[in-house]
N, C-alpha and C positions, 0 to 999 in steps of 0.2 A: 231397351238397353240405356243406361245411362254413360255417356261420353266421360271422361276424366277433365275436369278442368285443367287450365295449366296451372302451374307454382307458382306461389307468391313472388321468388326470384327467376325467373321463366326466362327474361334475356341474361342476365348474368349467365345462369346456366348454360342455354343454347353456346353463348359466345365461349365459355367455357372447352364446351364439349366440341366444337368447331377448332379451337384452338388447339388440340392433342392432336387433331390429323388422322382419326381412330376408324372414321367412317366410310364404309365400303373399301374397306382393308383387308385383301387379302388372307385367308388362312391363319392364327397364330398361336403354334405349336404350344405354347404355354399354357396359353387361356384353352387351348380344347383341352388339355390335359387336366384344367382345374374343373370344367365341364362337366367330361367322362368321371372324373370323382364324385362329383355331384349326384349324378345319376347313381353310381352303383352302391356309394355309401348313404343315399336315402332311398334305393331298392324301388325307386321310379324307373317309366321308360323314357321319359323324355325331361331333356335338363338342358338350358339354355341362357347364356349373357347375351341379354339385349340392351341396347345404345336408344334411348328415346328422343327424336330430332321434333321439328317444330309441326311436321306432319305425319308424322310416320313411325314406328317401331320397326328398328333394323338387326337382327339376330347376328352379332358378330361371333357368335358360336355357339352351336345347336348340336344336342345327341338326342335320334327320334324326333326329329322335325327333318319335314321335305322344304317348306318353306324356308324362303332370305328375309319377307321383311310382311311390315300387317300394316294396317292402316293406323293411326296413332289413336282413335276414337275408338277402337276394338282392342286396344289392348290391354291387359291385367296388367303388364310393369308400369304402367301410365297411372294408374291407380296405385300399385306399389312406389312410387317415387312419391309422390305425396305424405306416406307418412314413416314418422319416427323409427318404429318399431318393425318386425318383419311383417309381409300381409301374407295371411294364414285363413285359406277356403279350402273346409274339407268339402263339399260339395256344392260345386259353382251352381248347378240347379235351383238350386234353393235359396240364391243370394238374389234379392231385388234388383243388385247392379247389374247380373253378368248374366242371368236366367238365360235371357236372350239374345245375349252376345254372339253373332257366327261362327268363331271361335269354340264354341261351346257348343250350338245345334249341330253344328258342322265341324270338318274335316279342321283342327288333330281332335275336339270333344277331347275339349279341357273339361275334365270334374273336378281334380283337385289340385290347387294351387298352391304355393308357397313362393314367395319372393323379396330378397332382402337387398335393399338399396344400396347401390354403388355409390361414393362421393367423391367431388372431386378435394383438394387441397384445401379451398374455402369451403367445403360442407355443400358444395351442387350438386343433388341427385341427378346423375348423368347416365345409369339405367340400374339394370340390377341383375344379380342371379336370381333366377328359377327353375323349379320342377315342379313338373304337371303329371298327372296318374289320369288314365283313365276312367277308375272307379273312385268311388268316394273314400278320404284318406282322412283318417287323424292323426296330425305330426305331431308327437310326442317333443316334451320338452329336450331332448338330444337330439333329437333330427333337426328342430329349431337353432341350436348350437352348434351342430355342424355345420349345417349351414350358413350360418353368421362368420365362424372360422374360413370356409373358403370363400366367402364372398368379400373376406376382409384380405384373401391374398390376390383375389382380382382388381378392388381397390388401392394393392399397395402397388400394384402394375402400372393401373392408369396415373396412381400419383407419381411415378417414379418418371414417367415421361413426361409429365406436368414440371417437375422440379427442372430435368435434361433442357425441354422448352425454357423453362423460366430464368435459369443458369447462362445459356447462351444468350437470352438478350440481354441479361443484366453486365453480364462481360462487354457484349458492346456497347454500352451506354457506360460502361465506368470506362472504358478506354477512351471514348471521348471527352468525357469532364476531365481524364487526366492529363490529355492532350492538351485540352483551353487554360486549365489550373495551374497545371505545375509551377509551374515558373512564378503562379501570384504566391501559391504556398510556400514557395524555399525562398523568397522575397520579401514577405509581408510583415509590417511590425507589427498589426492586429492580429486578431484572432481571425479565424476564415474556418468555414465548417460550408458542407454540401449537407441538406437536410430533406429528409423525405417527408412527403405531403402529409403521410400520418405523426412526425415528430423524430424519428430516428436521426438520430448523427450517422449519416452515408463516411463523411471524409471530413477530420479534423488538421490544423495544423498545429504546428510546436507551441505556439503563442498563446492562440485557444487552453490548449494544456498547461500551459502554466498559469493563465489565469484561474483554470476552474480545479487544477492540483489532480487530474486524472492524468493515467497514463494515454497514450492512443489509443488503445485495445478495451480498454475498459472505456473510456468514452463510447466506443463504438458496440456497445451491449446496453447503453443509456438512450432515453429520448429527452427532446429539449422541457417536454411536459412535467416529466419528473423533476428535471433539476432547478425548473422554475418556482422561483417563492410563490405562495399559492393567493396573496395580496396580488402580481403582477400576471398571473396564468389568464386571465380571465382575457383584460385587455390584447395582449401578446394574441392570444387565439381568435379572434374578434377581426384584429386589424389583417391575420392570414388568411383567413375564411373570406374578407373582402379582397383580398388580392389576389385568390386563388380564382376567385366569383371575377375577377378582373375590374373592381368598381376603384383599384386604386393597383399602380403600377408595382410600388413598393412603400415600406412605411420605416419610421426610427421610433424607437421610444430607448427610453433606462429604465432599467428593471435587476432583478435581482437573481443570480448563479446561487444554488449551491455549491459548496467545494467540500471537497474529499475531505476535508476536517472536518467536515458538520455545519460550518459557520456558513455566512450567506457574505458574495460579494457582488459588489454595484459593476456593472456594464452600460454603455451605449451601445444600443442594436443594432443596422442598419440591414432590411432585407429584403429580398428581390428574390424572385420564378426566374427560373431555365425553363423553356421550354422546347417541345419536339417542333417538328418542320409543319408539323398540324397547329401549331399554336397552342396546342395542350400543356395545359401546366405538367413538368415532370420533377424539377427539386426545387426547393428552395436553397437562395445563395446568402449566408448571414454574415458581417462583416461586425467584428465584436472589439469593442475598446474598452480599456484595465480605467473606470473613473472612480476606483472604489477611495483614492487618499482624496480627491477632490469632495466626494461624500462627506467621507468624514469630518473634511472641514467644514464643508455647508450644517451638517449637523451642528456640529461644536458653535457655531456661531448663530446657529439660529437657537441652541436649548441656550445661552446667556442671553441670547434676545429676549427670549420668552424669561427665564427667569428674570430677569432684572424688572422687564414690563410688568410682572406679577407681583413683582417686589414693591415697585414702586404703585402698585394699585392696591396692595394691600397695606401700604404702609397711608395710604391717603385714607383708604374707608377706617381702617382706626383711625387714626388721628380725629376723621370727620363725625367718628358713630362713637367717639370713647365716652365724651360730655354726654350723651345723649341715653350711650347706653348704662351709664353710670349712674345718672337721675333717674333712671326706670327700674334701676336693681334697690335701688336707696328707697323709692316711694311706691316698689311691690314687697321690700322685707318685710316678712314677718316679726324681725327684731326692731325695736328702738333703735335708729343712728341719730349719733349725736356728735357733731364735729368742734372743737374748742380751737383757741390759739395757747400760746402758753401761759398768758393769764387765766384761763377758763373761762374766756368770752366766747358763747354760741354762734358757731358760723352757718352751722348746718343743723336741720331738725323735719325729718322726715314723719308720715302719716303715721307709721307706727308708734311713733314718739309720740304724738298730740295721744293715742288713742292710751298708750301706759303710762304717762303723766299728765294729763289732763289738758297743758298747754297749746295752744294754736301755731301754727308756725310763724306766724306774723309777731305772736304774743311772745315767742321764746329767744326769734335769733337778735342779740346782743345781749340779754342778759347773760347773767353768771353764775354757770354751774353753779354755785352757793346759793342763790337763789331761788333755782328750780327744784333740783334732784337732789341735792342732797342734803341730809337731815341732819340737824340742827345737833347732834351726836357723836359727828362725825367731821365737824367742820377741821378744828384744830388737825386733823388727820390728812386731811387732804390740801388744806395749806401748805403744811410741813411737803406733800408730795411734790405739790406743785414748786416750790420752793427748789427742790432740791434738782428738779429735771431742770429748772430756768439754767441751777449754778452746774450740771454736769453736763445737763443728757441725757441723763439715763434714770431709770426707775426701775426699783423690783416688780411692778407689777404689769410693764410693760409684755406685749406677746407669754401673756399666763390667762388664763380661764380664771376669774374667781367668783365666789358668791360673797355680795352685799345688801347692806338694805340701801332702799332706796325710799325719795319723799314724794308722796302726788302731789297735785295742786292743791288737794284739802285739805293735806296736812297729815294723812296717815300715813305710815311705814308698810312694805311690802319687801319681799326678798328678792333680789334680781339677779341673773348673773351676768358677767359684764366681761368684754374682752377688748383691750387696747391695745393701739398700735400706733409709732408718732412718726410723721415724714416730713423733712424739711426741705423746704422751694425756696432757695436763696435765701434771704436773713429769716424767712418767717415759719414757724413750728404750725403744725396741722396735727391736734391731738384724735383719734376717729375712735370713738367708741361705740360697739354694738352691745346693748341690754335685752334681757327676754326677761318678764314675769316670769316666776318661777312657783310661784304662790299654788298654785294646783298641784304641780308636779312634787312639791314639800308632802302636802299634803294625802300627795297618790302613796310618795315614799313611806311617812308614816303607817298607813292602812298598811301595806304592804311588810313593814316590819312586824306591824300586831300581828298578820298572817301567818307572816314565817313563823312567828314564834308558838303562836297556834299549832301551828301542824309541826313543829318541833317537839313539842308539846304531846301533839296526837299520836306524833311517830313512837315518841320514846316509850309509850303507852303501852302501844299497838305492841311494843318491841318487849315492854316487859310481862305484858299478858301470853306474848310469844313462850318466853323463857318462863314463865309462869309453868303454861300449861306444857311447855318439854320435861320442868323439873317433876311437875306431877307424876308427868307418866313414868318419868326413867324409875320417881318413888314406886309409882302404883304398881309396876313392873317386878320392883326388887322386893316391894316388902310381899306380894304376891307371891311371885316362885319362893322364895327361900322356905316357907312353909309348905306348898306345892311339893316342894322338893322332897322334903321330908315324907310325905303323903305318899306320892308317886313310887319315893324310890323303896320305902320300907314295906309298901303293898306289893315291889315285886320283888323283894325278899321276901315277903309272906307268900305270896304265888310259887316263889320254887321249892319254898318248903314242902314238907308233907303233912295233905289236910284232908280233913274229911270232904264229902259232895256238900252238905252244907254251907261247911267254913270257904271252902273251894267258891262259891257263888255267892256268898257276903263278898268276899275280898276282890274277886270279878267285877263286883256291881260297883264296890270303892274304888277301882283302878278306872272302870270306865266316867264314872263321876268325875277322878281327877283331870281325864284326858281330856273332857269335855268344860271343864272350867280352865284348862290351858288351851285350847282350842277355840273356848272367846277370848281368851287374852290377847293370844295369837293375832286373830280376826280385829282385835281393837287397836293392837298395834301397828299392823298393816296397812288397813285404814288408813291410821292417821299419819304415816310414813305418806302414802301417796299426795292424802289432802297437801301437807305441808310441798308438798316440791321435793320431797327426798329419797324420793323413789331411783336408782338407778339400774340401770338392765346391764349386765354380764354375760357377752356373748361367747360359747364355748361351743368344742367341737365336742357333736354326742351321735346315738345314735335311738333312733327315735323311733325304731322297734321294739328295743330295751326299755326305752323310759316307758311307753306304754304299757309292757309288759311288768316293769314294776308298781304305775300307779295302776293298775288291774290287782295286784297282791296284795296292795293296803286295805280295796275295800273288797277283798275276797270273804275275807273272816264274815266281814257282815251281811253282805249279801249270802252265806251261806247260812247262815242263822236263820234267816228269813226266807229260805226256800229257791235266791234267785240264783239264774241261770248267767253267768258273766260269760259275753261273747266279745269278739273282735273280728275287725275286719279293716289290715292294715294296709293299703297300696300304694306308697310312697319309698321313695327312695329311702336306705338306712343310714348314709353319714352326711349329718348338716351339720350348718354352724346357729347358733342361736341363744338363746337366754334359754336354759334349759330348766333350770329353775323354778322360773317363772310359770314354765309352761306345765312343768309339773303341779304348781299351784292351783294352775286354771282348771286342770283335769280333772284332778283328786278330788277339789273345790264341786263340780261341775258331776262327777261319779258317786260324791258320798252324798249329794243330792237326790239322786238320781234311787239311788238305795234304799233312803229313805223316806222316797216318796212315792213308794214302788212297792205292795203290799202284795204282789206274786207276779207271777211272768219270768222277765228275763233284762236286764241293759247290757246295751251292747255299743261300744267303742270302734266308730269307724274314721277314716283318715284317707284321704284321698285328694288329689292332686288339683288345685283349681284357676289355677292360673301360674304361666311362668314366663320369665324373660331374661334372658340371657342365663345368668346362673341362681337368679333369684328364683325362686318356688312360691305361691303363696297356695297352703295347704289347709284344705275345710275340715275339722274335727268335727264331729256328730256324737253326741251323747242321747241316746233314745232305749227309752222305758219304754213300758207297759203298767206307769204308775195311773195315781188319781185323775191328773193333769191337771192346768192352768183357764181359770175364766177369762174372755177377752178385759175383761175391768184390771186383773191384776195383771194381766201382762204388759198393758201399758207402762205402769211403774213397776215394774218388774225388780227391775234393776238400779234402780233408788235405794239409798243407805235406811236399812233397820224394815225392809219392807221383806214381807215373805210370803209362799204361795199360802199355804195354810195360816189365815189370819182370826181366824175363828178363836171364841172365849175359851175352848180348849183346847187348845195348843196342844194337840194332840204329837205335835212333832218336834218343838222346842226351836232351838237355834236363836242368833240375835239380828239373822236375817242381814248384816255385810259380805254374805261367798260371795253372791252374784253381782254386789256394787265393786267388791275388790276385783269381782273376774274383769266388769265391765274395763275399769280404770287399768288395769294390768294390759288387758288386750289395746288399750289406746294408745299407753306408755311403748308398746312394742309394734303400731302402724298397721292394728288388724282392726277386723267386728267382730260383733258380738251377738248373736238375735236367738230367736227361741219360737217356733211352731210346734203349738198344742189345742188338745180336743179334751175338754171335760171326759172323766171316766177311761178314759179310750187311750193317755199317756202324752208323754210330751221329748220334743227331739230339741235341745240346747247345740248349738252351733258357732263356733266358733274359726275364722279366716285369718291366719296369722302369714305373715314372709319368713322363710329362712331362706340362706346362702349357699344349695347345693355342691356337696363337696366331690373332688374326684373320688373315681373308687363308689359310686352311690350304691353298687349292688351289694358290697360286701360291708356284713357286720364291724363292729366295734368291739375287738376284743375286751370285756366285762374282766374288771382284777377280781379274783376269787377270795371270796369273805374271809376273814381271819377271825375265826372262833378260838375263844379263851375259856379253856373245863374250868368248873370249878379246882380248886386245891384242896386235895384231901389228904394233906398231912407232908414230908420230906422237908428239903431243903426248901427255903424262899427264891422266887423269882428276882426280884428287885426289894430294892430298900426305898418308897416313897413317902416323901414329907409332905402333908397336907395342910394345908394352908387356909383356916377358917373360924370367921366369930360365932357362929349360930352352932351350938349344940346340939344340934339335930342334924345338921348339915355335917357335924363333925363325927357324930355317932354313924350314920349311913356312910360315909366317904370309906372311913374306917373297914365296919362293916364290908363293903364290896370290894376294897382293895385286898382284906383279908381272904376271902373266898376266892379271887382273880391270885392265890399265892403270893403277895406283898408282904413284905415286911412295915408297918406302918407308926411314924410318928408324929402327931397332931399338934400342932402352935392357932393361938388364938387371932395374931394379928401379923403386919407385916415385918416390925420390928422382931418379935419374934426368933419369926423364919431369917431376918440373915445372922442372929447371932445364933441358931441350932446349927444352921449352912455354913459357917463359919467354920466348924468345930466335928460335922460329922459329912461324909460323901455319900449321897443320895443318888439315885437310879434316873429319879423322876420326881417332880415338883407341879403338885396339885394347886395355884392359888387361886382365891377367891380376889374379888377386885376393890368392892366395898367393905372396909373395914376399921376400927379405931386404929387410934396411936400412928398407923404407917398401913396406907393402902396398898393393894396388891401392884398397881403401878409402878410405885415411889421402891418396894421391893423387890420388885425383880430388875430395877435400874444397879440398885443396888450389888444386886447377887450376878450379874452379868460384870461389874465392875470388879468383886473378887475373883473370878477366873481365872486359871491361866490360862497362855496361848496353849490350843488344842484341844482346849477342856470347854465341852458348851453341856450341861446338862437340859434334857427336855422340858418347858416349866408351859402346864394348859392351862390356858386360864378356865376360871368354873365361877361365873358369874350367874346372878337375879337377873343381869340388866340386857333387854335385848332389843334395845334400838338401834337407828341409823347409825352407823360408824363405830361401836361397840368394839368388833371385831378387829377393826383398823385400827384403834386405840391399842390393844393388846397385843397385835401385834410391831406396831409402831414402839413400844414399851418395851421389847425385846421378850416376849413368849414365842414360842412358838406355835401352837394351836389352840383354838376356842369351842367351848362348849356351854352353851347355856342350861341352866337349869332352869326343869327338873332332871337330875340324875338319872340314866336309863342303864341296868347293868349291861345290857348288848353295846350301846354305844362305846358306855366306858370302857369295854372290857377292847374293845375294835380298836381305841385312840392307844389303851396301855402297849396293849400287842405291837403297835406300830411304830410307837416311839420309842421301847424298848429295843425293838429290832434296829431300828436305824442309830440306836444309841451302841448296840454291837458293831453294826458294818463298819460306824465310824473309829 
């Protein structure tokens, strides 16, 4: 059996537990009653508060115990008062400590334990509740807390006589300090306080409080620690620990209060022990004096002490270090100083001087500036200077920076710049001039002008090679579609004609021709929109089930041509925000690839979710055939401008080989990648990882506005009266053409001039201009024709431009059009814009 040591606080507690009077006490109706709960609500038979004394375990109440008391080496609360927490043995058999406990072998055969420490007011474990079982027990986390609950209402018992105790002697002890005091406190012109050994204000008087700005009441919730400045705490505690210790009777220092305002004020301390009839220290007596205006004088008279002694030591070490340190600033400059009088006789001539004019110092001071420095050029100029400061004073070129030349000892000129400044010490002038060669730095400036003008040079270059190659393309653009146009638009006037299968597939194979010569144009305009920096992305709300499902439709025709099988596979939410645009580019880009590099099987469009954060989505596109596929050598440059999978002498497949550099650069512009996993023969999977901005609402579609189709007209009244606006004769013949078939009434001007004197003179429906034209551009005309108006009257004017670069659109509209359409001419488009702006020209 292992005995229980005693506690770290072993006398404290005893004396403690000795002082409540608790032991071998009678019966108490309470505590059995907290007991018997014990017992019944942890469904034990035996439950007991035992008092552990210095030898002994004494049961002050037992339910299922015969025994009053144990030996204190046998017992389990001896062990339970030692720690924190409850002590919890579900079978004491099996515990190392208790196995063999008599207790246990024997008469009650404790098996299972629990017992949770009583405390006294200072934290003295002075015994504890427990319940003991017969059989082996495991206390559940609620038995544990019940038990803690009433062991904490036999703890509020014993404190409650602990306070009862504590209460009555503190009454007689304040009745006797009030008895010895009184009379010093309703008397005293200091301050006077009774203070407890741990720091507490016991008993203030009026004086005290008004030095420190507390009331009584609130003094007496303070300790002197607190309200000590934390510079004076240390001594202050030091000098009572010695007087408590008795190595000093009482002590005085000054030291510093807080006060109720915040601020700190000065006291004289003086303090001294009360003691009991044992000679035990029981208060301290502090007798407290107001020295804080005396303070403040000794302050005020010691910070002028200090100043002035400061003043006066710093006014010697200049005075003593000025000469000293002024010869060492003169003969570390890196400039020439040169000191004259107001004749220009050299008083001063430091190291830098001898080293930029050749001179020694010994060789220089008394001659005369005309002598030395300056050059034989300039003499009459500096006389006259000199001259004129003898008869005034003053000088222009005094406190100015200028540059001169100046003369070496050998006689050649060099450029210096020079800064003067003149101080007179009684009758006599001290002229102090500092010089720097400047000779290199002329020389840096030169080179550096040729530079600038070099790369001014290079710029303007650089700028007009820029505008060079923009004007080209806007050319290569305009003079490209306008014949396009014609091409495009009059093959599908021939298409809806009626033709034989022959003529039918002539006119197919020309239509597909044309698309395919705008479709590098496209690709080369593109391009070169990104290369330059003019790329911008246009975020809009789409739904991107729809856009799927539409770039799926473009390259439906073709892959059915060719046998393939177009699938999809979409799991992603339907309403984002994004460049939709764009994305349509990459895909369609990315699909008619994929089409045509795909000689049977099936591609199939998947979309699926790959990362997200917060409302951001970034969403994996997959493009995967069943084509030829890609060798590891071309997939490296893959994606490099003018490179293509198929590079072979027969270009079996055509193209100019920029889709996949413009997908690349598009997917960059918009914060995604780009990559591509492929197997020779076996097909290839293009991938693409884009962000968008998931929108509320993600499950439900984007209601799609329903196409507006225009029949052809076959004979009645006219729809509208449209004026067209165009130089190219081919451009004017198809405009014509398709307006008549969409039902138009139609009148044709060559230029913009023109169109406002017809506009002038006849009321139009709708205004077809082209942009590029003689005489008056489509711009400068529709400034024009918006300036005839009246209020209320806006008629629709689209613009039908060649030109389809950067800012095009913004131009046209900026110019006051309302809608843009690039050519080639498409009768669906056109027929979609007439429809449109005709309607909206009714609602209005």
């Amino acid at each position: 059996m292992n005995a229980p040591d005693p506690t770290a606080d072993e006398a404290t507690r005893l004396a403690t537990l000795q002082s409540l009077c608790i032991l071998d006490t009678p019966p108490d109706p309470e505590i059995d009653r907290i007991t018997r709960m014990a017992a019944r609500m942890l469904n034990v038979p035996v439950a007991a508060i035992s008092l552990i004394d210095a030898q002994r375990q004494w049961f002050m109440s037992s339910v299922g115990l015969s025994i009053g008391e144990t030996p204190r080496e046998a017992s389990f609360c001896a062990h339970a008062i030692e720690c924190d927490e409850p002590l919890v043995i579900a079978d004491a058999r099996l515990d190392p400590r208790l196995r063999d406990n008599p207790l246990v072998t024997g008469p009650p055969h404790v098996v299972a334990y629990a017992g949770q420490p009583v405390r006294s007011l200072q934290g003295h474990a002075l015994g504890a509740l427990c319940v003991i079982d017969h059989e082996p027990h495991v206390f559940s986390a609620s038995e544990i807390a019940t038990l803690r609950d009433l062991a904490a209402l036999v703890e509020q018992h014993f404190r409650n006589r602990e306070r009862m105790r504590e209460s009555a002697h503190m009454r007689q002890e304040l009745q006797e300090v009030e008895a010895k005091f009184q009379s010093i406190f309703l008397q005293a012109g200091v301050g006077i306080a009774l203070v407890s050994l741990a720091g507490r204000w016991l008993r203030v008087n009026r004086k005290l409080c008004a030095i420190t700005g507390y009331t009584e009441d609130e003094m007496l919730q303070l300790d002197f620690q607190g309200m000590t400045h934390p510079d004076d705490l240390g001594a202050d505690l030091r000098q009572l620990d010695d007087m408590v210790a008795g190595r000093i009777h009482d002590y005085t220092m000054e030291k510093r209060y807080r006060h109720k305002g915040g601020h700190y004020v000065w006291v004289a301390l003086t303090a001294a022990l009360l003691r009991d009839e044992d000679g035990q220290p029981r208060h301290a007596v502090a007798v407290v004096q107001d020295i804080q205006q005396r303070k403040l004088l000794e302050a005020q008279v010691l910070e002028a002490q200090r100043e002035l002694e400061s003043r006066v030591a710093r006014r010697t070490a200049e005075l003593s270090e000025q000469k000293e340190r002024l010869r060492l600033v003169l003969e570390t400059a890196t400039d020439a100083y040169i000191a004259t009088d107001a004749r220009g006789v050299i008083t001063e001539w430091n190291l830098a001087a001898e080293k930029v004019f050749g001179w020694t110092r010994d060789e220089a001071i008394g001659l005369s500036i005309l002598d030395t420095v300056i050059p034989a050029s300039s003499y009459d100029n500096h006389v006259e200077r000199l001259r004129q400061f003898n008869n005034t004073g003053e000088s222009r070129v005094l406190k100015h920076v200028l540059e001169l030349t100046a003369r070496h000892r050998d006689g050649h000129a060099f450029p210096v710049e020079i800064s003067l400044t003149a101080n007179r010490f009684g009758e006599e002038w001290l002229i102090s001039s500092f010089l720097r060669d400047i000779t290199a730095r002329k020389a840096a400036e030169a080179s550096l002008m040729d530079a600038r003008r070099h790369a001014e040079d290079a710029l303007l270059a650089a700028e007009a090679a820029n505008q060079a190659k923009t004007d080209f393309l806007a050319t290569m653009s305009h003079e490209i579609r306008t014949p396009l146009n014609g091409v495009i638009g009059f093959n599908g006037l021939l298409l809806a004609s009626t033709l034989d299968e022959e003529q039918r597939r002539y006119a197919e194979l020309a239509r597909q021709s044309g698309e395919s010569l705008l479709h590098l144009l496209n690709d080369f305009l593109d391009f070169t929109k990104i290369e330059s920096g003019h790329l911008e992305l246009e975020p809009v709300e789409f739904d991107l089930h729809l856009e799927a499902s539409h770039v799926l439709a473009l390259v439906q025709e073709a892959a059915h041509e060719k046998g393939l099988e177009l699938r999809e596979n979409i799991n992603v939410p339907h309403r984002l925000r994004g460049d939709a645009a764009r994305l349509r580019q990459i895909l369609l880009n990315l699909l008619s690839n994929a089409v045509k590099f795909t000689p049977q099987g099936h591609v199939m469009l998947c979309c699926e979710e790959a990362e997200r954060q917060g409302s951001t989505m970034r969403i994996c596109f997959q493009v995967v055939d069943t084509g030829i596929g890609i060798d590891p050598a071309t997939r490296k440059r893959l994606f490099q401008p003018f490179v293509q999978a198929d590079a072979s002498t027969t270009r079996r497949f055509g193209g100019t080989g920029l889709g996949l550099a413009i997908c690349k650069r598009l997917t960059a512009a918009m914060g995604g990648e780009i990559g591509v996993r492929s197997t020779p023969g076996e097909g290839s999977t293009f991938w693409v990882e884009l962000p968008f901005e998931v929108l509320a609402g993600t499950g439900q579609p984007l209601l799609e506005e329903p196409p507006v189709h225009s029949e052809q007209h076959n004979g009645g009244p006219h729809r509208a009266r449209v004026l067209v606006v165009e130089d190219n004769p081919v451009s004017q013949l198809l405009a014509s053409e398709v307006f008549k078939r969409l039902g138009c009434q139609v009148d044709v001007v060559g230029n913009g001039q023109e169109a406002v004197e017809v506009f002038a003179h006849m009321p139009y429906d709708l205004v077809l201009m082209d942009c590029d034209m003689p005489v008056m551009n489509g711009f400068d005309a529709t400034r024009r024709i918006r300036g005839m108006e009246k209020a209320g009257q806006r008629v629709p004017i689209i613009a039908m431009t060649a030109s389809a670069l950067q800012g095009d659109a913004e131009k046209c509209i900026a110019a006051g059009m309302d809608d843009f359409m690039s050519k080639p001419l498409r009768f669906a488009q056109l027929a979609k814009l007439v429809d449109t702006w005709l309607q909206a020209g009714l609602r209005d």
